[in-house]
Structures are given as C-alpha cells and as structure tokens.
N, C-alpha and C positions, 0 to 999 in steps of 0.2 A: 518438508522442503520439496517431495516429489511430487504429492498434490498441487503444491501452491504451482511447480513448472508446469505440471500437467495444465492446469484450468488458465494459464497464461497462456501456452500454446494453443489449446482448444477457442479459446479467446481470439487471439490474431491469427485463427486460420479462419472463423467467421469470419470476421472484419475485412478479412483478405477476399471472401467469397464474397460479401455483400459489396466490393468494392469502394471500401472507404480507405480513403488515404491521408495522411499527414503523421505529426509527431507523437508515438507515445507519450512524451515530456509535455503534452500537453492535456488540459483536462477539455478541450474541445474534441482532442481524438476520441478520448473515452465517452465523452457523452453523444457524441453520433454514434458511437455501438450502442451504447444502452436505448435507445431513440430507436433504431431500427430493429432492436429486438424485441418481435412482438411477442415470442411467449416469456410466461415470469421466471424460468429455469434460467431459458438465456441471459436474461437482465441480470440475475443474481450471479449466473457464473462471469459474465463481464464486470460486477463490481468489486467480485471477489479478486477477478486478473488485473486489476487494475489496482486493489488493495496488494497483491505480489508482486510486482512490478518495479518497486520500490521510486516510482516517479513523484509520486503524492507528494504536494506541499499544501501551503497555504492559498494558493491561487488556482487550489481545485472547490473551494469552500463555496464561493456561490454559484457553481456548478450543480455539488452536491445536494445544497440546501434547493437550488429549485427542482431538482429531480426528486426531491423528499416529499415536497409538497405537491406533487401533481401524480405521484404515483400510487396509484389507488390500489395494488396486490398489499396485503402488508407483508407479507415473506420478503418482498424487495426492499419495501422500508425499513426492514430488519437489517437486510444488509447493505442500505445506505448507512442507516444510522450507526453498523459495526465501521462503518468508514472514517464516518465523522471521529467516531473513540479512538482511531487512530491516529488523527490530526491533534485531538485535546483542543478547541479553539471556543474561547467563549463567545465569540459571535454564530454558534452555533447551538446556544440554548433556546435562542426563540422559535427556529424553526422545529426545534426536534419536540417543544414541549408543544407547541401546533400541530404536530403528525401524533402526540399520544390519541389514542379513541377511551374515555372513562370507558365507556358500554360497551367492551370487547367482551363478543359472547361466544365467539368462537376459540378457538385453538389458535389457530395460526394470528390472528388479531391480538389474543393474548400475549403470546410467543412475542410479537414485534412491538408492543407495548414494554417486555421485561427488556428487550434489548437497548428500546431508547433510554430506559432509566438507568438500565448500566449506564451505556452512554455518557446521557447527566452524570454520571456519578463520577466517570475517569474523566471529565471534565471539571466537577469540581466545583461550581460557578453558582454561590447561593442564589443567584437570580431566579435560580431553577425551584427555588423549595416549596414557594406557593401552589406551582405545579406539581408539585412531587406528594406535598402533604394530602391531597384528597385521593390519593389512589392507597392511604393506609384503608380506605374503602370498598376499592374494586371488589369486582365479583370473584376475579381469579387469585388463587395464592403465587404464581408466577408472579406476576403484578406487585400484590401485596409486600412478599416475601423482597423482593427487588427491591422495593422504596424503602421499606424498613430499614436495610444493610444501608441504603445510600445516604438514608437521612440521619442514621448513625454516625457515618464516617462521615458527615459534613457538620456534627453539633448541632443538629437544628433544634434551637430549643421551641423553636412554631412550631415543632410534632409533639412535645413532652406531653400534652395534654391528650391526643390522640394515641400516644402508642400509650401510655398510661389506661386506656377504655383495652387496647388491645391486646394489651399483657394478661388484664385479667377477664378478658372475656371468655363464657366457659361454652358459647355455640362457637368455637373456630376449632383447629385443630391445635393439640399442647405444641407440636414444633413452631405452631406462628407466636403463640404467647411467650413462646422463647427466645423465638429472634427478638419480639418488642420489648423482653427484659434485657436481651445484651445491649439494644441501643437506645435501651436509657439510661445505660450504663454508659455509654460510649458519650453521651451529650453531658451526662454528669450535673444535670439539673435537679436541685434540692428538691421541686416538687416531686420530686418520684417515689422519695425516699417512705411514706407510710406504704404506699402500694407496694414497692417491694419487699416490705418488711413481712406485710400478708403472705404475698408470696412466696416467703423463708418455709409456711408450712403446707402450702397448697397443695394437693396432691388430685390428679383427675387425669382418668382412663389407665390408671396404672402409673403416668410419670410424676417425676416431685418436679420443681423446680426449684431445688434448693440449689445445687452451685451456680446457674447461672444467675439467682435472684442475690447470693452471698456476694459472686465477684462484683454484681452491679452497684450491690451494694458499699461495697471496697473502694469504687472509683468514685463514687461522690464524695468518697468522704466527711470533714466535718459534717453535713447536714444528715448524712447515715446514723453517725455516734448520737445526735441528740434526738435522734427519731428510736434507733436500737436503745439508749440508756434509760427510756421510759418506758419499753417495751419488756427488758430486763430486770426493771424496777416494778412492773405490774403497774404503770401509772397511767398509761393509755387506755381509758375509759374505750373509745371507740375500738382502739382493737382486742379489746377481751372481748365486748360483743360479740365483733366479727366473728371474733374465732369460738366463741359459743354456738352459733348461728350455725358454725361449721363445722364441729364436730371435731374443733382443735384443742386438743389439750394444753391449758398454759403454761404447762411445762416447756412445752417445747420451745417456746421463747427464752426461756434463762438457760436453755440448751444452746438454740442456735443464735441468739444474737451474741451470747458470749462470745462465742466462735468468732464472730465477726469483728465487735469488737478488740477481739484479743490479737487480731489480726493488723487492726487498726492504730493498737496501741494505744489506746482510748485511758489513759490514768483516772478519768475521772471516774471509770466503773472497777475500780478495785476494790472499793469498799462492800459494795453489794455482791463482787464474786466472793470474796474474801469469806462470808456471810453464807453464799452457797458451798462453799466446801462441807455444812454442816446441816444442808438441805434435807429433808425426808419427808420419805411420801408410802405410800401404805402400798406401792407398789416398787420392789425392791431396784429392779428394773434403773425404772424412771429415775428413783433415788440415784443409782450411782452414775445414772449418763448428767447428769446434772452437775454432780460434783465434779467429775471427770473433766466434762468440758471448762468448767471453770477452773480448774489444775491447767489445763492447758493454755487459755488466755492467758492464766498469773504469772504462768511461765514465759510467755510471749513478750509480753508487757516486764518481765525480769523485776517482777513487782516483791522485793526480798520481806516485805512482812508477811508473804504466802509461805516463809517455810516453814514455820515453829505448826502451824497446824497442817500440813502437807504432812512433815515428818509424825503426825500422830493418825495418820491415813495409812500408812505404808504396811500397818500389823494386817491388812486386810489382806486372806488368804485367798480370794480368786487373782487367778494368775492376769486376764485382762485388766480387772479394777485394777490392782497396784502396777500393773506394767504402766498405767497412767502417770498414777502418783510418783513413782521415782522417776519417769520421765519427767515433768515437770520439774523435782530437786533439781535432775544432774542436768536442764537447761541452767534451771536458778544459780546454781555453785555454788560453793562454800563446805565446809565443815560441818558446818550447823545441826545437817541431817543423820551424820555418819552412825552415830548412837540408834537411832531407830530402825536406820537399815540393818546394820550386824544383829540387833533382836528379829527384826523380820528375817533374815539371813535363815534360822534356823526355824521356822515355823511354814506351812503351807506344805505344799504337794513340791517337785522338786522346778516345776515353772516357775513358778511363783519363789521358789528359796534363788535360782538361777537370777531373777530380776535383782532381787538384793544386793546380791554380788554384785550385779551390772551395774548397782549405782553404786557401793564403796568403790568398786575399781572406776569409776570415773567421775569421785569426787574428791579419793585420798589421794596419800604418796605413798610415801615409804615407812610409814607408823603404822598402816595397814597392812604390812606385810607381814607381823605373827598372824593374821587374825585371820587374811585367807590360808594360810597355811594350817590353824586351829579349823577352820571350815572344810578344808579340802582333805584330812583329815577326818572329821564325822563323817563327811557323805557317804561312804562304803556302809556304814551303819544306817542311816536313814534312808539310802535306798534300799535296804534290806529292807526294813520296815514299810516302807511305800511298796514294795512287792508283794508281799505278804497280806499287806491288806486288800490291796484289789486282788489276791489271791493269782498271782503271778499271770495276771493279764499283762503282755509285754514286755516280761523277763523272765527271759530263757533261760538267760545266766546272769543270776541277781551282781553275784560278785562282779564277773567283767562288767558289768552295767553301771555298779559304787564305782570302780574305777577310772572309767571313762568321765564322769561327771567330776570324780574331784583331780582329773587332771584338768578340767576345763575351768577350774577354780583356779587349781595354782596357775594355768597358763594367764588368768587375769594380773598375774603380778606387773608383767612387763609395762603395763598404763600406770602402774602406780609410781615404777623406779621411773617411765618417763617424766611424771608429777615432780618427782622428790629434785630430778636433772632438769628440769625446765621451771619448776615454778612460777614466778608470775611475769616471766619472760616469753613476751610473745613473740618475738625473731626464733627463738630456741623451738616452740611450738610448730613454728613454721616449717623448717628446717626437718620438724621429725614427720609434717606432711608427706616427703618426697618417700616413693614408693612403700607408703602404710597401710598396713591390712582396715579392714573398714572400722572396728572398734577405736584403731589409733587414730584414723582420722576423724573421727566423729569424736572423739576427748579435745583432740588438737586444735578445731575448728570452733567448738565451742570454747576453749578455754581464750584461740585469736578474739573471738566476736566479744566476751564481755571484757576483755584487756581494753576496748576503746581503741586498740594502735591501729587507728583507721589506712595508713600507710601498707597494710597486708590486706586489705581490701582483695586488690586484683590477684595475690597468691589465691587467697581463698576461691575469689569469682572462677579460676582458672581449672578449679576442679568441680563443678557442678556440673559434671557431666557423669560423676562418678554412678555405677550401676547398684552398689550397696543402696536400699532409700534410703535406711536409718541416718546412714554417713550424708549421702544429698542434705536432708530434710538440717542437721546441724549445720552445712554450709551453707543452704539459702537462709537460714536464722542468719546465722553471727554474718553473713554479709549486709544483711537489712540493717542489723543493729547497728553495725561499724557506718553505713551512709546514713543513718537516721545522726547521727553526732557530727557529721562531718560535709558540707556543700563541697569540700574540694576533691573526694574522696567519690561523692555521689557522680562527680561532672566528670572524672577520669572514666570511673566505669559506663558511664553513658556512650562515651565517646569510644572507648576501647573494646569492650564486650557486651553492650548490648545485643546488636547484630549476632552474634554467638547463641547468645541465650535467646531468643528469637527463632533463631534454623532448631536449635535443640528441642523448643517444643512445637517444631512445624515437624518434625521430623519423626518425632515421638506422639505425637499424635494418634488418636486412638491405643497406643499399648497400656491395657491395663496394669503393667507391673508399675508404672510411675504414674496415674492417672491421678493418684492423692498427691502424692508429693508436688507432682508438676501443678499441684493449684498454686502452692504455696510460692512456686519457682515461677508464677504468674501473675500473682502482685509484686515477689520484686520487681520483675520489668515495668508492672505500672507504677512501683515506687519512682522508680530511675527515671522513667519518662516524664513524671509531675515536675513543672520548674521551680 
C-alpha cells in the first residue's frame, strides 16, 4: 500500500512539473504522462500509478492497447500488459498476442514476453492459444514455463501434443518436463496417458518424476486405467521396449501403476493384483514392494477377495512388509483376518508383534479382549527374550521395558469395547470421533467410510486436518469411499468444504510431515471437483 502511494505521488508530481492537466478518471490524463515520459523508468512508474490509482475501467483499454503496440522498451510493455491483467478484457488478446517477440534473446524481452502470457492467462480467452502454443518452443524457460501453467489452466488440448514432446524431452531441464506433466494432467487428454505412464519410472539428473506423472495420471482417468491395466498386465509391447532401452526394471510397473490404479479404483485390475500378492523375484527387495503395493490398491479399491491371502502375508516378520499387510486388513474390515493376526501377534521382533495388535484392536470388539490381555501378559517374557538376544542393545531395564509394552497392549482394549458399543452403527462411530486420540479416530473413520452412511460425509471431511497421518490418511479414505456411492453427498462436500481443503494443502505445502498423505488429500479434491 505505501509503495503503490508512493509511485502515485511520485507520478502526479511529474505530471504536475511537465504541466499536464485534466482528470485522473480519465485514461487521456494518463496517457499524456506516459507520452511525455521519455525515459522507460518514468513510463513504467506512471503505469504502475495509474494501475494504483484505482481509476482503471474499461474505457482505458484502447488507450492501453495502442501504447502496447508502439512502445518499443519491453520493460514498459511488461507493465502495460500487467495493466491489461488487471482489467481481465478479452478485447485485449489481440493486442498483447501482437506485442509477444518468439526470438526474445535478451532478458528483459523475455521477462515482458512471461508477463503477456500471464496476461493471457488471467484473461482466460482461448483466442489466445494458437499464440500461446508455439512459445512451448521459446528459447527462454520464463517464456516456456509461463505458457505451460497457462495452457494448462485453459485445457488446451492444441498443446497435448507438444507438451507430450516436452514432458519427455531429456535436453531441457527435469523442472520444465514437470510443469509439461502437470498440465497434461490439468487438460486431461487421453493421449497423454502412455507418455505419462513412461514417466511413472523416468528418472534423470537425480529427479523421478513419479508424483507429478502419478497425479497426472489420476486426472485423466478412465484413459489412465486402460493405458496402467496393460502396463500392470505386462501387455504393452512398446513399453517393455521402452523401459528395456532404459534401464527400467518391469517391475516397476506392477509397483507403480498399481498405485495408481488403486487410487483410481480401477475393479478391473483386481484380478492381476490379487495374483501379485504372490509375485517373486530373485531379489527380495523387489519381491515385497510389489506385493506391498498391490495390498494397498486391494485395500483401496476394499476389493474383500483380497483378504483370505492378505491374512496368509501377515506371519511375515519384517516390521515394514507386514505394517503393509495389516494395513490393508484393517482398511478391508471384517473378522476374516483376526486368526492370522493373534498367530503373527506372537512371532517377530516386538514392531512387528506391536502391528498385530494394531490390527486385532482395529478390526475386533470385545471377544478380543481375553486375547489382548493373554498378549499383554506374555510380553514381559518376550521382551526379555528380544533383549537377550540383541544382547541388551536398548534395554537398560528389560523388565520396565516388558512392562511398558504390555501396557500398551492392554491400553488397545478401549477400540475394541468401542467396536463391541458401536458396531455397525455409524452415527455411534461418529459420535466417538468428538475429541479421540488418533487410533480412535482412525478405527471410527474407517469403520463411517465402509458403513456407506454417506450422510457423515462432512463429520468426517471436518476433520482432515487432523496432524495424526495414520488418522488423516483413514479420513481422506472413508471420505472418497462414502462420495464414490453417493452424487448428493459428493455435491454437499463440494459446495461446503472444498475451499477448506484447498487452503489446507496451500498452506501445508512444502511440510514434509504430510507430503504423502496430502497426495492422497489431493485427489479427493480432484475427486469432488470431477462433475
């Protein structure tokens, strides 16, 4: 505000010295200052005082547009054309797409080439695209970078083909082939969809480009799934090449498109995950991020023939592999699993026994409460034994150390007595949301999303802001699930808390502590936004 007064006063004290006179309110006043100011500083600060001034209407437009076109500085034309972006007027796309120079070789030419395409861009006005689409060429990445964002956020699918060359072109730098992956995500043209698929595993100068190729991938949707289901299935000839060529392993495909997939809620590939839960490869590794990720589609997709072989995953004693596999269960729900969890309960190191727990206590009730009490119980014994063996690496005092663990067993009862008082009541569920530690809300949430009672929707939306992930990651789930079933449920929370969820991850933006979760809190919004 003090700048903008300052360069307004600085402005009409000129105007006052060179003796010009009439009305501010008009664009005749201001354009006899600009006219008489012959260096490019003056001109720029009289259009800036005149953009402060707050007199701009419409009837400063062919004012502006002919001081567009006859001013040869581009630094002025810059801040003619920040003028124009403040009008919005589409009779101002001809002129401004006539003031672009392709062959800006300098700086400041650059510079006033990225401003018209802002410009363009907060105008809005497809007129502009033909203009816009040959500068995915320019010499400069200003330039570049600028028409990418604009031709994104206008759909233009007359660049799908070009920002497709630019996404995967390997002479530019990874940040341009990133902006050209988000917006062709943004235009959501099916031709994108092998190219991005490639770029699921691309990796050059150090960067991947898997999230931004994953979301892009997300917003095309259907044309993604049947581009991902043959990628998944090993049926695309052309991209096993590719990724021979490249030195990509094809694993990485029934890794990551699953992901995608499972994101997508794609049913048609359940059969072939269902099939990778049982994958192996001569490197152990590879083996379980394979199966992994396709536990976690199955569970996405709440695909319940994934649990009879889930539950025969879960004896596996690395603490990451099974922290997978019971996640996936206590998404799925049900009973089905409880038997294999209480055997893995007792086998593994004491991470790995802790997971077990974590899925009886959030998939029982109250039939499960001898059994953590029979668990919480042993653990003073097996952590004795777990001491002993690493030879009391990290237990000072074995005893207090059995102790504290099997209080944190019996403390799991209290999700079970809420199971046994809520059962398949999901108002009840609801209810035991209002101030719950994050385990309760992460059972609560998951248990509203597969109950269908689309009507708790906005309870649930209402807390995704919560700082627990684990609890987040089950509330942007069971909110996806409850609007995938329900248009009237989808069209409340659009209208109610989108905006919400929008500032939350403009806000959160860059903190690595939600950086995963907030993807997943990143297609709900593109769920809600799809009509």
């Amino acid at each position: 505000m003090t700048r903008s007064l300052t360069a307004l006063c600085i402005a009409l004290s000129f105007l006052m010295l060179a003796g010009c006179k009439g009305d501010p309110a008009t664009p005749e006043y201001w354009e006899s200052g600009i006219q008489q100011s012959r260096r490019a500083e003056d001109r720029i600060r009289m259009v800036e005082a005149m953009r402060s001034s707050g007199k701009m209407d419409e009837r400063f437009l062919p004012m502006l547009h002919g001081q567009l076109g006859t001013e040869r500085k581009p630094e002025v034309r810059a801040a003619l054309a920040r003028a124009l972006g403040d009008l919005k007027h589409a009779s101002s796309v001809e002129p401004l797409t006539k003031a672009l120079d392709p062959a800006a070789g300098d700086m400041p030419a650059q510079l006033a080439n990225k401003a018209i395409v802002a410009t363009l861009g907060a105008i809005g006005d497809r007129s502009a695209i033909p203009a816009l689409v040959p500068l995915l060429r320019a010499k400069d990445n200003y330039t570049r970078i600028e028409a990418v964002q604009v031709l994104g956020d206008m759909k233009a699918k007359e660049a799908v083909e070009p920002l497709i060359t630019l996404a995967t072109d390997d002479t530019v730098e990874p940040f341009l082939n990133k902006k050209a992956i988000e917006a062709l995500g943004d235009i959501g043209d099916g031709r994108a969809a092998p190219a991005l698929v490639r770029m699921l595993t691309k990796e050059r100068k150090g960067k991947s480009f898997y999230v931004e190729s994953s979301f892009a991938l997300y917003q095309l949707g259907a044309p993604a799934a049947d581009a991902l289901l043959q990628a998944l299935e090993g049926q695309d000839a052309d991209l096993l090449k590719w990724a021979r060529s490249n030195g990509v392993n094809p694993a990485s495909y029934a890794m990551k498109a699953a992901t995608v997939l499972g994101d997508l809620r794609e049913k048609r590939a359940v059969a072939t995950l269902l099939k990778q839960l049982a994958f192996t490869n001569t490197d152990p590794q590879i083996q379980a991020l394979v199966r992994m990720q396709a536990a976690d589609a199955l569970a996405r997709m709440r695909a319940q023939e994934a649990v009879k072989p889930l539950a025969g995953l879960v004896s596996e004693t690395d603490a990451t592999v099974r922290d997978s596999y019971v996640s996936a269960l206590v998404r799925l729900g049900g009973r089905d699993a409880l038997p294999a969890l209480e055997k893995a309960a007792g086998t593994g190191d004491w991470y790995a026994r802790e997971l077990a727990v974590k899925g009886i206590a959030m998939l029982g009730d109250a039939r499960e409460l001898p059994l953590l009490q029979k668990l919480a119980a042993a653990e003073p014994a097996r952590t004795a034994a777990d001491c002993k063996q690493a030879e009391d690496e990290g237990c000072d005092d074995a005893a207090a150390l059995g102790k504290q663990r099997a209080d944190q067993i019996a403390g799991q009862s209290r999700l079970l007595e809420a199971a046994q008082a809520c059962a398949d009541n999901a108002g009840c569920w609801v209810q035991r949301m209002e101030k719950a530690e994050p385990r309760m809300l992460e059972r609560a949430a998951l248990e509203v999303g597969r109950s269908g009672a689309a009507e708790h929707a906005s309870a649930l939306a209402s807390r995704l802001g919560e700082r627990d992930t684990e609890a987040r990651l089950a509330l942007v789930l069971a909110v996806g699930w409850l609007v995938e079933g329900s248009q009237d449920a989808a069209k409340k929370l659009r209208e109610a808390s989108l905006p919400t969820m929008r500032k939350q991850l403009a806000d959160e933006q860059g903190n690595t502590r939600f950086v995963s979760v907030n993807e997943d809190l990143r297609r709900l919004v593109t769920t809600l936004d799809r009509p």
